[in-house]
C-alpha positions in Angstrom: 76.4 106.5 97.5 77.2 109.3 95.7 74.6 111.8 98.0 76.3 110.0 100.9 79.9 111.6 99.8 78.2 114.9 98.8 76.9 114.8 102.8 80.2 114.0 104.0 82.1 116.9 102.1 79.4 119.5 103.1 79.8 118.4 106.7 84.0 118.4 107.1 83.6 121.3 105.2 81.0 123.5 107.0 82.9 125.5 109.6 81.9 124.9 113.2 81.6 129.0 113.9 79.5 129.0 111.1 80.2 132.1 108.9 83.1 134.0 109.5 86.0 133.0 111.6 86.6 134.2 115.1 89.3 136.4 115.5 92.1 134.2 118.4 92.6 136.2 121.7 95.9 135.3 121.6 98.5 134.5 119.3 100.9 131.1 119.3 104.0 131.9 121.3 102.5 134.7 123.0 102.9 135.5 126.9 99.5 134.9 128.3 98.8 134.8 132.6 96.4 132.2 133.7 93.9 133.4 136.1 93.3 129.8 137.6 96.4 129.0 138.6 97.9 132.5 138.5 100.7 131.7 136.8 102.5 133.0 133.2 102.6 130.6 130.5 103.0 130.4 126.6 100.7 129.7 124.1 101.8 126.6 122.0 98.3 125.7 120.6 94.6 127.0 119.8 91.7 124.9 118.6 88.0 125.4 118.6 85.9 123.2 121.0 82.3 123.8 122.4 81.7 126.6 120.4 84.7 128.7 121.4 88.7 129.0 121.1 90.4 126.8 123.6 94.3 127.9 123.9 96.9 125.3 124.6 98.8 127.4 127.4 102.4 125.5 128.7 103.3 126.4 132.0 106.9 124.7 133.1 106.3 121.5 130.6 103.0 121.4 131.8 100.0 122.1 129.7 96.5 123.7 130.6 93.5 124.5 128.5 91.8 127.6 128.8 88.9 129.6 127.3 89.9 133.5 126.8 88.0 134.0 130.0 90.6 132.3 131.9 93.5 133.8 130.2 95.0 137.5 129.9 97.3 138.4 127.0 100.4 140.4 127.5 100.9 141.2 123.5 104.9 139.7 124.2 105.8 137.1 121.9 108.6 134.0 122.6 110.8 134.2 120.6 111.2 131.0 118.7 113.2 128.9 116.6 111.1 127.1 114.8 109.4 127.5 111.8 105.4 128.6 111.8 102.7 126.6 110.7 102.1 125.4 107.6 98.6 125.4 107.9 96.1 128.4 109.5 93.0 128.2 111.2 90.1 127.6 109.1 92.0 126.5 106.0 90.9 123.4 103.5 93.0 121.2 103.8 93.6 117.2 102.1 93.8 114.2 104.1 96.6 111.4 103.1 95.5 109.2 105.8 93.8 106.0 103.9 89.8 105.0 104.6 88.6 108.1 105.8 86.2 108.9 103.0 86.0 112.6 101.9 89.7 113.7 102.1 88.7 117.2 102.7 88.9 119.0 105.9 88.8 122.2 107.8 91.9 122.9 109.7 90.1 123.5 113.5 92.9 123.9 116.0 97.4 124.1 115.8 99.2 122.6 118.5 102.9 122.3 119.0 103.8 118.9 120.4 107.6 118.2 120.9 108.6 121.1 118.4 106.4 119.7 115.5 103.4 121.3 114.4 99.8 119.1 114.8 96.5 120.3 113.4 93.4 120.0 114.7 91.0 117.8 112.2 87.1 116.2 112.7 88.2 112.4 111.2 84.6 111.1 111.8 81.2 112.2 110.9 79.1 112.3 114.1 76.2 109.1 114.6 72.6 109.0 115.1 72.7 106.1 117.0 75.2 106.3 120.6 78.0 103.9 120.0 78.9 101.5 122.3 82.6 102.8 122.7 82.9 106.3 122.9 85.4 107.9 120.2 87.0 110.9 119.8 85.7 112.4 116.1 88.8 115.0 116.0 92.7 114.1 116.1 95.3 115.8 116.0 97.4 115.2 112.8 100.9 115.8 111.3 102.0 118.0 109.2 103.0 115.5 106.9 99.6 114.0 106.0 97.8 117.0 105.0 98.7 118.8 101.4 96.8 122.2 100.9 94.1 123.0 98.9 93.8 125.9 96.5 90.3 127.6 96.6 
């Protein structure tokens, strides 16, 4: 049982980009114009998904998800109220949430979401075998449930 939890904290801890960290394309609140749609939006969220940042641009209370590829950054910032994140990008962080095994995580995406901060964590480990429902392994969590950890 023991080897089983030693598995389970390499793998939540084991970043997905492998060494070092990416460097974002574009920073939360800043200006960005989507080439899709040709329209400017904001950034309110960034999170890493098939192998790549994926930006959290709203456009008008709508949100789209882009890849730097789809985006262009202007370098202005929106000014904001609120306060920043608690929590940055590839940061260990603790899970409150009960039953999930290993508490520790990697912090793999920020999204705003009704002005309170959400982080992007993997909850579940992935399966050998296909399950027969189809679940998300990574949710977005509140601020509230995660405490940081000191390396």
């Amino acid at each position: 049982m023991e080897s089983i939890t030693d598995l389970e904290r390499c793998w939540f801890l084991s970043p997905p980009w492998k060494q070092n960290i990416p460097p974002v394309e574009v920073n939360l609140f800043e200006k960005v114009y989507l080439k899709t749609n040709r329209r400017f939006g904001y950034c309110c969220g960034v999170q890493w998904y098939g192998n790549c940042w994926n930006y959290v641009i709203e456009v008008k209370n709508d949100f789209h998800y882009a890849t730097k590829h789809q985006i262009i950054a202007t370098g202005n910032i929106q000014p904001r109220i609120l306060k920043k994140p608690a929590f940055v990008l590839g940061q260990r962080v603790l899970l409150k949430i009960p039953n999930h095994g290993t508490k520790q995580r990697l912090i793999l995406g920020i999204e705003l979401i009704e002005k309170s901060w959400f982080y992007l964590v993997e909850l579940v480990l992935p399966t050998f075998k296909q399950p027969l429902i189809t679940t998300n392994r990574f949710s977005l969590v509140r601020e509230e449930d995660l405490v940081r950890v000191n390396v």
